[in-house]
CHARMM internal coordinates of N, CA and C (Angstrom, degrees):
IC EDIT
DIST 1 N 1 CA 1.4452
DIST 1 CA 1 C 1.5277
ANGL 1 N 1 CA 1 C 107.59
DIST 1 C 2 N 1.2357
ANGL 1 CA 1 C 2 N 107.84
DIHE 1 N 1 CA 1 C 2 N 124.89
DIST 2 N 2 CA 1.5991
ANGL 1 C 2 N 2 CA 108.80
DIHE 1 CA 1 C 2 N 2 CA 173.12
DIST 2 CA 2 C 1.4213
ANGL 2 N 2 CA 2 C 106.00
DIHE 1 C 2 N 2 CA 2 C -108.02
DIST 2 C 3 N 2.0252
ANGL 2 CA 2 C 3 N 107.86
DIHE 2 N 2 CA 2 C 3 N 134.44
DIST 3 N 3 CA 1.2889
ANGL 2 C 3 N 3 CA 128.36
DIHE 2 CA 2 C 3 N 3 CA -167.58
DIST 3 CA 3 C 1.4119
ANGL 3 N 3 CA 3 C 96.48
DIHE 2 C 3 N 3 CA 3 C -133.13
DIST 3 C 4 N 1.6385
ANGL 3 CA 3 C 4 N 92.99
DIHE 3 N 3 CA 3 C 4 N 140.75
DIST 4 N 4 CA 1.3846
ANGL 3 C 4 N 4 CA 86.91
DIHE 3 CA 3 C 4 N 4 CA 172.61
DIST 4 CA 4 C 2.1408
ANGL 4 N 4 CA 4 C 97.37
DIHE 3 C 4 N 4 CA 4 C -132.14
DIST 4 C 5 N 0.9911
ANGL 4 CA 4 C 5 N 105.09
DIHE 4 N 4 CA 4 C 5 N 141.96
DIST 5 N 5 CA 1.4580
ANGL 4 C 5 N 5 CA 111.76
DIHE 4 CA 4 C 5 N 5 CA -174.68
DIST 5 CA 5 C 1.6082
ANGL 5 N 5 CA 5 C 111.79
DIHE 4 C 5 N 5 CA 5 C -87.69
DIST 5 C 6 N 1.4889
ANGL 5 CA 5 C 6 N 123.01
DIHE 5 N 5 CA 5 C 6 N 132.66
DIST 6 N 6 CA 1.5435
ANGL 5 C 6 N 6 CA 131.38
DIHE 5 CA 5 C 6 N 6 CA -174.49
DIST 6 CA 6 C 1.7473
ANGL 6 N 6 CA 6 C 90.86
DIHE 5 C 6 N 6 CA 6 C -97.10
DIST 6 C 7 N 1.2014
ANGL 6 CA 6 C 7 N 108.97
DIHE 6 N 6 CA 6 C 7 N 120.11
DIST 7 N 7 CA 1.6969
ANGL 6 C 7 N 7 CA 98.96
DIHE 6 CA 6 C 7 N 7 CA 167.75
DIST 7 CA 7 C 1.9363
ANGL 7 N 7 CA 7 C 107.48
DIHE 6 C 7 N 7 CA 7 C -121.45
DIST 7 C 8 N 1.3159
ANGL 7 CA 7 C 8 N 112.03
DIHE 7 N 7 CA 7 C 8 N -173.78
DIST 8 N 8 CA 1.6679
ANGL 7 C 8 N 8 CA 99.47
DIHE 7 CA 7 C 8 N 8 CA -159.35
DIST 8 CA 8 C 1.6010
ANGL 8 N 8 CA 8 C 82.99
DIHE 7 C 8 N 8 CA 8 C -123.31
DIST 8 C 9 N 1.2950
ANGL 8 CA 8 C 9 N 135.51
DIHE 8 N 8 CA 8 C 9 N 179.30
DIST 9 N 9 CA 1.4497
ANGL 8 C 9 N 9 CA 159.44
DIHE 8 CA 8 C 9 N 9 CA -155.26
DIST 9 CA 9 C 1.3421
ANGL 9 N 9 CA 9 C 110.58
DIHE 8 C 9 N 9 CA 9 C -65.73
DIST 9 C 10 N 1.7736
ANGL 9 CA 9 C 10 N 121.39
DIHE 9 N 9 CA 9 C 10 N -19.34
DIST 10 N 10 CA 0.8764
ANGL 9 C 10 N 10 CA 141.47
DIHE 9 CA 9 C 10 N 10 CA 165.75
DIST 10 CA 10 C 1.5036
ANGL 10 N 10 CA 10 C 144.48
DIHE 9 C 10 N 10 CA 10 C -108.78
DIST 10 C 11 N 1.9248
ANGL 10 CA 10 C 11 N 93.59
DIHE 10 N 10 CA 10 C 11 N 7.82
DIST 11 N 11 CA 1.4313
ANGL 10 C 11 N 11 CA 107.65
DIHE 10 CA 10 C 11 N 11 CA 160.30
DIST 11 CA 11 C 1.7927
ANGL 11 N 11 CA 11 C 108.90
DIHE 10 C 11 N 11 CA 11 C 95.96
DIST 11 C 12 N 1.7288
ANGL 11 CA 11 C 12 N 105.81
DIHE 11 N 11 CA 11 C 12 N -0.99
DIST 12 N 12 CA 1.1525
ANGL 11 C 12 N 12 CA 113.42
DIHE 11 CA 11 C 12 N 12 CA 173.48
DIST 12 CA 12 C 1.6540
ANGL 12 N 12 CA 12 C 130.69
DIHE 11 C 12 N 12 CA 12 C -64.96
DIST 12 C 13 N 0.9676
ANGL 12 CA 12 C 13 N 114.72
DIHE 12 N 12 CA 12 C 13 N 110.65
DIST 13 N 13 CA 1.8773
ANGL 12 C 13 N 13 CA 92.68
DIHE 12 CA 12 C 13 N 13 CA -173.67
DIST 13 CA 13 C 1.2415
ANGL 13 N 13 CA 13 C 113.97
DIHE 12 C 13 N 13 CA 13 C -64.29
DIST 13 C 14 N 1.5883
ANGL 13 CA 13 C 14 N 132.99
DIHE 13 N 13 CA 13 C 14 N 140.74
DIST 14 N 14 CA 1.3472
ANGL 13 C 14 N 14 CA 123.64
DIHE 13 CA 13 C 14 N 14 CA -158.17
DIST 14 CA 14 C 1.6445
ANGL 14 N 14 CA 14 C 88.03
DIHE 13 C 14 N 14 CA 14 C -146.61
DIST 14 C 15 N 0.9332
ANGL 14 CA 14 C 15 N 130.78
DIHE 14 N 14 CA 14 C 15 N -29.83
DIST 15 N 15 CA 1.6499
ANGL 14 C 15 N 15 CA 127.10
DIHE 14 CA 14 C 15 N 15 CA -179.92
DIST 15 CA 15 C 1.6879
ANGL 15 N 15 CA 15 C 119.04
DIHE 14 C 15 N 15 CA 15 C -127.99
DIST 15 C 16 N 0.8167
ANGL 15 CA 15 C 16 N 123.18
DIHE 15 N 15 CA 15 C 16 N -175.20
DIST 16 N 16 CA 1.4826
ANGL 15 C 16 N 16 CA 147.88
DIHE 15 CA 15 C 16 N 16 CA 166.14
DIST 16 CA 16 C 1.4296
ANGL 16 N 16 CA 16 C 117.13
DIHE 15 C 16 N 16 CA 16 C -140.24
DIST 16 C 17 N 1.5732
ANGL 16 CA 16 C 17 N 100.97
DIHE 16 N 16 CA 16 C 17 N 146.84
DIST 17 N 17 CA 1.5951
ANGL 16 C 17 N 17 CA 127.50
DIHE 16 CA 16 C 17 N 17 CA -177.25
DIST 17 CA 17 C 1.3736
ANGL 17 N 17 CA 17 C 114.63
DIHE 16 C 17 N 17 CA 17 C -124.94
DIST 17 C 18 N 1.2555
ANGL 17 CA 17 C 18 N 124.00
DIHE 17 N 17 CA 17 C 18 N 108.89
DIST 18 N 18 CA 1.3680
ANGL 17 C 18 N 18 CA 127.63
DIHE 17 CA 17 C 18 N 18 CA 166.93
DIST 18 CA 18 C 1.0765
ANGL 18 N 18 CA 18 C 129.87
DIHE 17 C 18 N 18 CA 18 C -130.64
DIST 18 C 19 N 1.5120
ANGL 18 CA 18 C 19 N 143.60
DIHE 18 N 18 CA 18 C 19 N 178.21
DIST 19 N 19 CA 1.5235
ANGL 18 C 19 N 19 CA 133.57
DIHE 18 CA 18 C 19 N 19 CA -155.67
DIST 19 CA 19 C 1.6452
ANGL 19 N 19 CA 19 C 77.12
DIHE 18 C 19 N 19 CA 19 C -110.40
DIST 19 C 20 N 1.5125
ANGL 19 CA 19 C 20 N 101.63
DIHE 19 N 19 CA 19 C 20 N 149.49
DIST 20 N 20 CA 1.7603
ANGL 19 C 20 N 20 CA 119.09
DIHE 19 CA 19 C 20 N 20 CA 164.92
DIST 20 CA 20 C 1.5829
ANGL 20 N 20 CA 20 C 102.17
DIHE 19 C 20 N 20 CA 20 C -44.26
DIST 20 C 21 N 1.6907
ANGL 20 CA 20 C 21 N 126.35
DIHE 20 N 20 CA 20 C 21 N -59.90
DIST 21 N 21 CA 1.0717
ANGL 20 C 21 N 21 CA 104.89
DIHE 20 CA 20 C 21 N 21 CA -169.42
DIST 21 CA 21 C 1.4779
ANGL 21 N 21 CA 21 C 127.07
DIHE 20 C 21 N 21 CA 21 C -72.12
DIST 21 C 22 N 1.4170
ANGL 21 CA 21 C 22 N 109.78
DIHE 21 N 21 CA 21 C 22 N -5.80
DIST 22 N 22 CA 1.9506
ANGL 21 C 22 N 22 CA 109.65
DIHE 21 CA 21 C 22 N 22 CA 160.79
DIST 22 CA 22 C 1.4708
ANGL 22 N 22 CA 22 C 96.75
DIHE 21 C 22 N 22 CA 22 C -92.96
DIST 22 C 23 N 1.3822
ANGL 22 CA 22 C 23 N 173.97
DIHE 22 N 22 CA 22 C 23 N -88.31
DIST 23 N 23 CA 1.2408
ANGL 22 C 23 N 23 CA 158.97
DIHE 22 CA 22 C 23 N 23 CA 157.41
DIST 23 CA 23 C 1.8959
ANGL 23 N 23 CA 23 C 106.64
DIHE 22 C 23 N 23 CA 23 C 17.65
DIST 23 C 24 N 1.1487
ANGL 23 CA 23 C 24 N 113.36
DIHE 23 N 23 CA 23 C 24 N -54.71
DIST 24 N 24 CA 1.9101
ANGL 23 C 24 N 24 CA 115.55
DIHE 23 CA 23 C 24 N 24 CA -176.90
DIST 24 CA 24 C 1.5084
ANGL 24 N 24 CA 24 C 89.70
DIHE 23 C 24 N 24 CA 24 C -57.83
DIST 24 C 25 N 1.5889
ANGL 24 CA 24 C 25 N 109.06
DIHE 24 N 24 CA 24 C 25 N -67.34
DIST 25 N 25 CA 1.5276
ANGL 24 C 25 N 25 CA 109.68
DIHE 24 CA 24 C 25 N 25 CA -157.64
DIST 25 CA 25 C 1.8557
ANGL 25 N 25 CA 25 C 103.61
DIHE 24 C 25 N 25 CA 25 C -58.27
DIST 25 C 26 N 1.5248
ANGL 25 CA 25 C 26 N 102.19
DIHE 25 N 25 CA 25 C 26 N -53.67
DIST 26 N 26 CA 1.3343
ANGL 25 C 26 N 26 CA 79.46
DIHE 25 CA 25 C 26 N 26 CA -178.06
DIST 26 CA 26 C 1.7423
ANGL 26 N 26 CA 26 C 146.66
DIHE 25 C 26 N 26 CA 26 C -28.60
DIST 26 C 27 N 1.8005
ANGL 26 CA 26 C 27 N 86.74
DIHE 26 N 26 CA 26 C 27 N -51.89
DIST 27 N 27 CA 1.7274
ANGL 26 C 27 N 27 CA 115.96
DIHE 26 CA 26 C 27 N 27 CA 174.01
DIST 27 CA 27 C 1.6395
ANGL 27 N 27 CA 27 C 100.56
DIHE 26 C 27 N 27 CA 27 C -52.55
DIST 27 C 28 N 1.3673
ANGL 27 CA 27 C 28 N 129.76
DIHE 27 N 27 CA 27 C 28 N -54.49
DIST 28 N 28 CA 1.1307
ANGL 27 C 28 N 28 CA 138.76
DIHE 27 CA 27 C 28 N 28 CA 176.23
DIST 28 CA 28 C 1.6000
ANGL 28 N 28 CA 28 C 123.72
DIHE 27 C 28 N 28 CA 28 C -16.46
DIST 28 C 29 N 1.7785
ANGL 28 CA 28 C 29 N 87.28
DIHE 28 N 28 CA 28 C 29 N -56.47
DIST 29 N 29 CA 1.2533
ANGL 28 C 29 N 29 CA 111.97
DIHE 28 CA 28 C 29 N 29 CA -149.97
DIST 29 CA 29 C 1.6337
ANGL 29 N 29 CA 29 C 99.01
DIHE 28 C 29 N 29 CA 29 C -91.26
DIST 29 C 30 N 1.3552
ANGL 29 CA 29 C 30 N 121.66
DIHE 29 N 29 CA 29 C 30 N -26.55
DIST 30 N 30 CA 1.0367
ANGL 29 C 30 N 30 CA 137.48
DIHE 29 CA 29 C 30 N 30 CA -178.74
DIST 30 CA 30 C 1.7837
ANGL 30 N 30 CA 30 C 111.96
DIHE 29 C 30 N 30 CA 30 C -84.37
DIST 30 C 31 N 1.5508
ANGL 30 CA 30 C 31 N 129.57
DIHE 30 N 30 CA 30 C 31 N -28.34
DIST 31 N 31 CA 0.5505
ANGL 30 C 31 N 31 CA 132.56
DIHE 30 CA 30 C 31 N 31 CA 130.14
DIST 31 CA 31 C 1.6899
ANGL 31 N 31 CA 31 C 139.02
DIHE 30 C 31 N 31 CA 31 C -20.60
DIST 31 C 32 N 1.4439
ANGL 31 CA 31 C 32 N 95.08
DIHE 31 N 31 CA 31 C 32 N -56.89
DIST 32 N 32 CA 1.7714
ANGL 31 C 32 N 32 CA 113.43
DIHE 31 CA 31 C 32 N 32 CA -174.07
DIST 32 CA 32 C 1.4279
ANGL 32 N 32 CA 32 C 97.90
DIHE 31 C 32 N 32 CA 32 C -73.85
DIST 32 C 33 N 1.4587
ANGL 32 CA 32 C 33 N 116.81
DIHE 32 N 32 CA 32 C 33 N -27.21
DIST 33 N 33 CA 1.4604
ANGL 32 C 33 N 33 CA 104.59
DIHE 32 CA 32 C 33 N 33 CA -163.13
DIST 33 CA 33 C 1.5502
ANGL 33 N 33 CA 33 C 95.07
DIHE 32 C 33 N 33 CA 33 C -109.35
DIST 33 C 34 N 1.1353
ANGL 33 CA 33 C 34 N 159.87
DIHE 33 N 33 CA 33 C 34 N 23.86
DIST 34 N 34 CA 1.3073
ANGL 33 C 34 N 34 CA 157.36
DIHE 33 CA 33 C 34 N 34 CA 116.06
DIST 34 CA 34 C 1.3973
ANGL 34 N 34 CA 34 C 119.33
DIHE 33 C 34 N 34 CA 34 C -57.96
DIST 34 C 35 N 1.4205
ANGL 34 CA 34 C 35 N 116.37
DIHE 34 N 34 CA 34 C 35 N -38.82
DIST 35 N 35 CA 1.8035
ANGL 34 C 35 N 35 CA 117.39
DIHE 34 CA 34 C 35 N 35 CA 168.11
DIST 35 CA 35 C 1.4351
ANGL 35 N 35 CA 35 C 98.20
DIHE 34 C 35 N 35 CA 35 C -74.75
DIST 35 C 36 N 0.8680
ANGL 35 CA 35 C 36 N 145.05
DIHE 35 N 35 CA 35 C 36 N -43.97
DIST 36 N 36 CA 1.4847
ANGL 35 C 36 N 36 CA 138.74
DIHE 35 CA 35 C 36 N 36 CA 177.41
DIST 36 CA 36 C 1.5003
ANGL 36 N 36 CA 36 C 108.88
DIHE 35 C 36 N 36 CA 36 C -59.58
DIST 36 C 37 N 1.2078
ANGL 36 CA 36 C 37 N 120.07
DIHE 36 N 36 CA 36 C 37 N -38.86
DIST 37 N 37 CA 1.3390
ANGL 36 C 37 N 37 CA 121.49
DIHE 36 CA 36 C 37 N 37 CA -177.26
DIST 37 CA 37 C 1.4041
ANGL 37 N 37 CA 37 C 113.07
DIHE 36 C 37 N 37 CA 37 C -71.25
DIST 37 C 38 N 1.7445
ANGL 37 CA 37 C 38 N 120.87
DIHE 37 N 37 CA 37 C 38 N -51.73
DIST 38 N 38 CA 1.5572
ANGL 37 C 38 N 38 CA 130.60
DIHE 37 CA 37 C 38 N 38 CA 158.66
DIST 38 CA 38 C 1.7142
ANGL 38 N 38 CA 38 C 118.46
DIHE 37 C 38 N 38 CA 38 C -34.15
DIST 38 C 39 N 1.2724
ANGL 38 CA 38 C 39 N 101.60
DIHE 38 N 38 CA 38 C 39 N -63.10
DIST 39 N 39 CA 0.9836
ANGL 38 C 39 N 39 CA 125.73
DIHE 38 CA 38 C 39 N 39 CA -174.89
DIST 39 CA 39 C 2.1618
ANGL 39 N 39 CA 39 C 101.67
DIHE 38 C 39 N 39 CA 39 C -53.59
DIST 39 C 40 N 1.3968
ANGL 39 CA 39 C 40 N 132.27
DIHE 39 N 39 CA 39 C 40 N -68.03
DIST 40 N 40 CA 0.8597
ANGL 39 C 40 N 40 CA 125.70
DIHE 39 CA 39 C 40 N 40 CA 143.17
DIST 40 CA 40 C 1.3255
ANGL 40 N 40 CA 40 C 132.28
DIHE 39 C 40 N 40 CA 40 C 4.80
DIST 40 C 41 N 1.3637
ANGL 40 CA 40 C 41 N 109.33
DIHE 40 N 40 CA 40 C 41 N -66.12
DIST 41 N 41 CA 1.5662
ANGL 40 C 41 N 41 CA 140.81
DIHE 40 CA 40 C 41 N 41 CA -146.36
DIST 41 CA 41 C 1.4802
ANGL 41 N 41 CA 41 C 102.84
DIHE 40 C 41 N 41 CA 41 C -85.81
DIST 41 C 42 N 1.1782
ANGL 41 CA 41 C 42 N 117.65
DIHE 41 N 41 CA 41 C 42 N -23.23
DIST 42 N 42 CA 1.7978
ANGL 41 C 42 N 42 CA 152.71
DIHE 41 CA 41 C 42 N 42 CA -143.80
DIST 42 CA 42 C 1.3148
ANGL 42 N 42 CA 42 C 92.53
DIHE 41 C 42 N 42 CA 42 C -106.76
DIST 42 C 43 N 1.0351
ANGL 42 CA 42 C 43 N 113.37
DIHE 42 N 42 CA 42 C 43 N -60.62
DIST 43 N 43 CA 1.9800
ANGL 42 C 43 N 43 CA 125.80
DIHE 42 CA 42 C 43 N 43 CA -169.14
DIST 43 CA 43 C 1.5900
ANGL 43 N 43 CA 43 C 104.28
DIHE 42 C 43 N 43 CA 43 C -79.34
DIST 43 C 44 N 1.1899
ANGL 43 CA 43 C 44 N 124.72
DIHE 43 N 43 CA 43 C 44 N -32.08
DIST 44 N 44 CA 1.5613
ANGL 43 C 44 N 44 CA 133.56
DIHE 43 CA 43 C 44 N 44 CA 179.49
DIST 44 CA 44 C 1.7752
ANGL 44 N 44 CA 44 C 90.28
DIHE 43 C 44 N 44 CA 44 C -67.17
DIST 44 C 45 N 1.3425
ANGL 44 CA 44 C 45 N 103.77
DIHE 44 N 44 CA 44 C 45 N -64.30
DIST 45 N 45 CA 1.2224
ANGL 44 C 45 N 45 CA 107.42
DIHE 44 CA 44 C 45 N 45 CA -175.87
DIST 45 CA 45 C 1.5437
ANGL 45 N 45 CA 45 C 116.42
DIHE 44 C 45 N 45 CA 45 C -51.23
DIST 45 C 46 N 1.6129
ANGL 45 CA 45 C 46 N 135.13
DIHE 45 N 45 CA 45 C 46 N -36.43
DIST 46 N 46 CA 1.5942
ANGL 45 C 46 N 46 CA 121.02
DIHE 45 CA 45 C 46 N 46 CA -177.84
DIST 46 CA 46 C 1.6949
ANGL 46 N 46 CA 46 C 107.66
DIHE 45 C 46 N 46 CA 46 C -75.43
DIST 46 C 47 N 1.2305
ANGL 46 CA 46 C 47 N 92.13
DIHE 46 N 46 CA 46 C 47 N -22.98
DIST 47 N 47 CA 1.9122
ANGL 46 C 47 N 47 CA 99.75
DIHE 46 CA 46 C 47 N 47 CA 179.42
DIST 47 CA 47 C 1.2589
ANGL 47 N 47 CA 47 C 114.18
DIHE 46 C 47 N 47 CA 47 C -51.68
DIST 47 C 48 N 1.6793
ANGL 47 CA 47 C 48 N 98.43
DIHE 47 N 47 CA 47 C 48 N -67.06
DIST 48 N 48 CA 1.7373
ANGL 47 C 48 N 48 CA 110.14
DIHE 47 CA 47 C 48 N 48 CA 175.36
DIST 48 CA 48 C 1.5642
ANGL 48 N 48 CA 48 C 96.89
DIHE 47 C 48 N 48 CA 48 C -25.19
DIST 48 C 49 N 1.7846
ANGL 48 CA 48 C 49 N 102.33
DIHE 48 N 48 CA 48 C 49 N -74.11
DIST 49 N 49 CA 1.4723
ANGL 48 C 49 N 49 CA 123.50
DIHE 48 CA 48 C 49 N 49 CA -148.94
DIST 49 CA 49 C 1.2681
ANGL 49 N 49 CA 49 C 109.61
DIHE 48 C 49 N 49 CA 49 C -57.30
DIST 49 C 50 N 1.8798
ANGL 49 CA 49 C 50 N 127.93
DIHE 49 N 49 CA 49 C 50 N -12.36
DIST 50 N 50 CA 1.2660
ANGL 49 C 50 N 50 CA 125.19
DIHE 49 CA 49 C 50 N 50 CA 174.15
DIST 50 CA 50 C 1.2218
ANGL 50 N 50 CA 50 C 113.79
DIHE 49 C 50 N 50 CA 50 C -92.00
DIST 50 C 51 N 1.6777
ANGL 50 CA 50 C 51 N 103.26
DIHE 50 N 50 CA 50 C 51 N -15.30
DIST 51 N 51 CA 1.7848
ANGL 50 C 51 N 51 CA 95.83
DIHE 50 CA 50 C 51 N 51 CA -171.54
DIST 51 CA 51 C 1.7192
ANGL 51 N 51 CA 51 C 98.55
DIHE 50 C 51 N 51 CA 51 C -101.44
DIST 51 C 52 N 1.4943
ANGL 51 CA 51 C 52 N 111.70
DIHE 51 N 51 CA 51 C 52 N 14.61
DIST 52 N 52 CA 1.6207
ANGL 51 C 52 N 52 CA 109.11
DIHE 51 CA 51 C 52 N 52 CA 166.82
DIST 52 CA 52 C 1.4460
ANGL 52 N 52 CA 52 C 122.97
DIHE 51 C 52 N 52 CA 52 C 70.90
DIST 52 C 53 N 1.7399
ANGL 52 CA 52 C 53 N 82.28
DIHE 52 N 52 CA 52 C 53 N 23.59
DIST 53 N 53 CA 2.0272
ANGL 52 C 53 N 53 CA 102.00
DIHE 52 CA 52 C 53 N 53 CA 174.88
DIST 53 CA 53 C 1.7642
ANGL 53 N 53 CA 53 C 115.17
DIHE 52 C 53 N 53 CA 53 C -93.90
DIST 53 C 54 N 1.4598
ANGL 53 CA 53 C 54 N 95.31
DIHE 53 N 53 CA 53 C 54 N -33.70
DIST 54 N 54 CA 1.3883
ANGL 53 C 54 N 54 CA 90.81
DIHE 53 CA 53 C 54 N 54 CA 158.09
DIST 54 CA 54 C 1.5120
ANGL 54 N 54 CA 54 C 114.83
DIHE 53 C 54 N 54 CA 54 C -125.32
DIST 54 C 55 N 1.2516
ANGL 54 CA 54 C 55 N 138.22
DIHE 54 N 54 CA 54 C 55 N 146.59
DIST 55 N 55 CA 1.3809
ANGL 54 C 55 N 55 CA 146.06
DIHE 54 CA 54 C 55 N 55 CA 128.01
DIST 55 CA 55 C 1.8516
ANGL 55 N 55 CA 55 C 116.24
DIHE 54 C 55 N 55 CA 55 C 13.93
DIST 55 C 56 N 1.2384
ANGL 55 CA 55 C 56 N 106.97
DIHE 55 N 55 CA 55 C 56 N 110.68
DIST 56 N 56 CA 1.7242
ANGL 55 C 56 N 56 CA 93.29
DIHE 55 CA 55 C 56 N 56 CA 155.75
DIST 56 CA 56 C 1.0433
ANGL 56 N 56 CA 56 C 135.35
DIHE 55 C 56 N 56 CA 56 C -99.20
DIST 56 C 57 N 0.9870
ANGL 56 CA 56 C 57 N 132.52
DIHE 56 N 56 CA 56 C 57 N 129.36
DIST 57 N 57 CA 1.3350
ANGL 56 C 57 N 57 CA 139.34
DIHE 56 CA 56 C 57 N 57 CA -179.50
DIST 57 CA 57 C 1.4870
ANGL 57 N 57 CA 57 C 149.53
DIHE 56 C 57 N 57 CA 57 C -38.80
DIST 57 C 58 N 1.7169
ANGL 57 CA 57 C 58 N 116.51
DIHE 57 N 57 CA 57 C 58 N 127.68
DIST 58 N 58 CA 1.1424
ANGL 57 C 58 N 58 CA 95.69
DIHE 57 CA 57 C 58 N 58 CA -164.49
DIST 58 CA 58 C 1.6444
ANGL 58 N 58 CA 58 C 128.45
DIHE 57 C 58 N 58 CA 58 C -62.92
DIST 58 C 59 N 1.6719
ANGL 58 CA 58 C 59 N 120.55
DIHE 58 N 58 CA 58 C 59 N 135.63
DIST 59 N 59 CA 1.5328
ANGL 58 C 59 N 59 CA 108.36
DIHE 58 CA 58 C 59 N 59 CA 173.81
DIST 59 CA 59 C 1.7633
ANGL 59 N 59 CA 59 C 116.03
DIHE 58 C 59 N 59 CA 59 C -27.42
DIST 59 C 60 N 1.2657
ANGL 59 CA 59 C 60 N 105.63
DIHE 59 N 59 CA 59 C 60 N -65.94
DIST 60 N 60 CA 1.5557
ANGL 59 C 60 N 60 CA 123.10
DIHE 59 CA 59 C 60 N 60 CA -179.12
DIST 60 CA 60 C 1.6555
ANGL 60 N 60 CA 60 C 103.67
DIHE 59 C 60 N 60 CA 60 C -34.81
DIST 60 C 61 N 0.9703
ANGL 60 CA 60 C 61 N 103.43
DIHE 60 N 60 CA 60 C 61 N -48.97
DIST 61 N 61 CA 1.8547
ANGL 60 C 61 N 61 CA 115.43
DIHE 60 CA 60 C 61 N 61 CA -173.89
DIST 61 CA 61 C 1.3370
ANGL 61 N 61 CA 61 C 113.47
DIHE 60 C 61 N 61 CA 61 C -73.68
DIST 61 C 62 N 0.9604
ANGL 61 CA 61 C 62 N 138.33
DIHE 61 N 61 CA 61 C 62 N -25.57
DIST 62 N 62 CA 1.4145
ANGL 61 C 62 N 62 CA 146.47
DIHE 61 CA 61 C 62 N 62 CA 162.88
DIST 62 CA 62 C 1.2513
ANGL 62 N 62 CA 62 C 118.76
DIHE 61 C 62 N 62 CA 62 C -64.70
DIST 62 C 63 N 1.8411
ANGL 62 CA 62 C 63 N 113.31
DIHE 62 N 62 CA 62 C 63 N -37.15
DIST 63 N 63 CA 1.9275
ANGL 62 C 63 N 63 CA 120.57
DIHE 62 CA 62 C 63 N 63 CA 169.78
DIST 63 CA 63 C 1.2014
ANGL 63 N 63 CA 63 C 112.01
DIHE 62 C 63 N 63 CA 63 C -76.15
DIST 63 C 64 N 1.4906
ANGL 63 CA 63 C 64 N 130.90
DIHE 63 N 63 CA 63 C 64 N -12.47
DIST 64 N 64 CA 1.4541
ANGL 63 C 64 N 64 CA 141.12
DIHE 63 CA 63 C 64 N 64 CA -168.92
DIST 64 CA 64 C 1.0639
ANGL 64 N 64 CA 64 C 113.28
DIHE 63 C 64 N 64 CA 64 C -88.57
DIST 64 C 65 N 1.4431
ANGL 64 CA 64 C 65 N 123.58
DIHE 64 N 64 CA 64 C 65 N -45.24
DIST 65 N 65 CA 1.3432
ANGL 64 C 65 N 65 CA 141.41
DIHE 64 CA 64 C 65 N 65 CA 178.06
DIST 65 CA 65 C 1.3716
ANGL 65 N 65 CA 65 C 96.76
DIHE 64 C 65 N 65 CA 65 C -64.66
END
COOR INIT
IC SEED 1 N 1 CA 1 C
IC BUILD
C-alpha cells in the first residue's frame, strides 16, 4: 500500500493519501468487519433472548423495521 502523509506548517500530520484502489479495499474490508460485527451482535442477542434476559420480539416489529 502506498501512503503518503499531509502534514500542516508545523510538521503535524493532518491527512492521508492513498490510491482509489487501496481506498476500495480499505472500504471493503471495513465493510466485512461491520457485518461480522452485526452479525456477532445478532447471536449475543438470540442467547440473551433464549436465556429470557432480553424480550423477543414482536413478529409485526421485525416487518416494520
Amino acid at each position: 500500500m502506498n501512503v503518503q502523509f499531509l502534514s500542516n506548517e508545523k510538521g503535524k500530520k493532518t491527512g492521508v493519501l492513498v490510491t482509489i484502489e487501496d481506498w476500495k479495499e480499505i472500504q471493503k474490508k471495513l465493510e466485512r468487519e461491520k457485518f461480522f460485527a452485526s452479525l456477532s451482535k445478532s447471536v449475543d442477542e438470540m442467547k440473551l433472548m433464549r436465556e429470557g434476559k432480553l424480550p423477543k420480539p414482536d413478529i409485526n416489529e421485525l416487518f416494520n423495521d
